[in-house]
N, C-alpha and C positions, 0 to 999 in steps of 0.2 A: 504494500500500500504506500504510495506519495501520501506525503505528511505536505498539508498547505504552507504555504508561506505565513509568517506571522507578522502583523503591522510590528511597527517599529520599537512602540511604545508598552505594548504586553507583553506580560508574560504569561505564553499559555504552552499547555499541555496538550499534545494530538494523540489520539487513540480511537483506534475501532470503538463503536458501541458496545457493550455485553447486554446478555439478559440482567446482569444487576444493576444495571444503568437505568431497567422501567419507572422508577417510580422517581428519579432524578429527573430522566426525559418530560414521566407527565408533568413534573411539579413546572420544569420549564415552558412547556404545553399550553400549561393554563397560566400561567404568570406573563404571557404574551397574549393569550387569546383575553383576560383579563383587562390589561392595558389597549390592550387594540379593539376592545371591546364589540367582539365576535362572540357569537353565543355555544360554540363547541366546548369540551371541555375531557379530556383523557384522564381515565384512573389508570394506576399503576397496573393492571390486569391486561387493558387495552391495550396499552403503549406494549406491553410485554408480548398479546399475539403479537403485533406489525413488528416484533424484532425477529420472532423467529418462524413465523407462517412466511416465507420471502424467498425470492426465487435465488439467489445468491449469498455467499457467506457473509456476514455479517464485516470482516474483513476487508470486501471486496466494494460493499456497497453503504457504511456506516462510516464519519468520522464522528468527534465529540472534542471540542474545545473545555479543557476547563483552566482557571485560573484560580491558586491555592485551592486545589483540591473540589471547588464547587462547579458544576456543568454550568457552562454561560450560554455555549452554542452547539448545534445538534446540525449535520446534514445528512441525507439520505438518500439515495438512489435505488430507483423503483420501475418495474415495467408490467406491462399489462398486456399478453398476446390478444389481438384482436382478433374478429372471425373471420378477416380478410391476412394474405400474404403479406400483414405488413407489422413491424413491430414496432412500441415508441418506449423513451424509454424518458422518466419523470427525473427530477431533482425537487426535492423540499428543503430549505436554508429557517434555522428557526434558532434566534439572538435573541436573550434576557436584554429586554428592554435596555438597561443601564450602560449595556455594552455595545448599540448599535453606532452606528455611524463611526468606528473606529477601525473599520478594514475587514474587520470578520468575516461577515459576510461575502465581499469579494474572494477571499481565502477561500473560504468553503464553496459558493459560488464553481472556481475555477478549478477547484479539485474534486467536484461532484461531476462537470462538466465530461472532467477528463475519465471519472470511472466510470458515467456512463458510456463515455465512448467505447473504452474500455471492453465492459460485459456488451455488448451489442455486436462490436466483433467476433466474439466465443458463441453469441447465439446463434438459431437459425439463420437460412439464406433468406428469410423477410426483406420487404425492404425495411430501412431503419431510419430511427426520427430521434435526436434529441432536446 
């Protein structure tokens, strides 16, 4: 796994997701959907199937930012065969409020980019969409 670039000014930590990340992920989940005041909302049960019902290793398709130890930022890469010859494949970029607008997101952004391009290679001869 490429580990993202880090703005200049954090210190963070890259690592794959694990399943003991669910209830970090949802707490992060809702403390955005919170602030951004969307009405979704993940328990730690939820978050935990989307880690490990997925078509790729967790490895492959998971980063996690954190800084001293607490999840700040979460990206994921995700695909859905459709019932035509064609595959697409999703990124989701999801930053604790307090930490937006400091690069983050670009980081994860462009390193979600690259493993979906990544698994889309190794899948079928679909055509493919990122």
């Amino acid at each position: 796994m490429r580990i993202p670039d880090t703005p200049n000014d954090l210190q963070i930590a890259w690592s794959p997701a694990t399943v003991g990340d669910a209830k970090a992920l949802s707490d992060l989940f809702n403390e955005i959907a919170t602030v951004d005041d969307t009405p979704e909302r993940l328990g730690p049960e939820t978050m935990e199937h989307e880690l490990v019902a997925a078509f790729a290793p967790l490895e492959q398709r998971t980063i996690v930012a954190r800084a001293d130890g607490e999840v700040v930022a979460y990206g994921t890469v995700y695909h859905r065969e459709a019932d035509t010859d064609e595959l697409r494949s999703y990124v989701a970029v999801y930053v604790k409020p307090s930490y937006r607008d400091r690069g983050i997101e670009d980081s994860i952004l462009e390193w979600a980019i690259t493993a979906a391009t990544e698994v889309l290679v190794t899948a079928s001869a679909a055509k493919k969409y990122v």
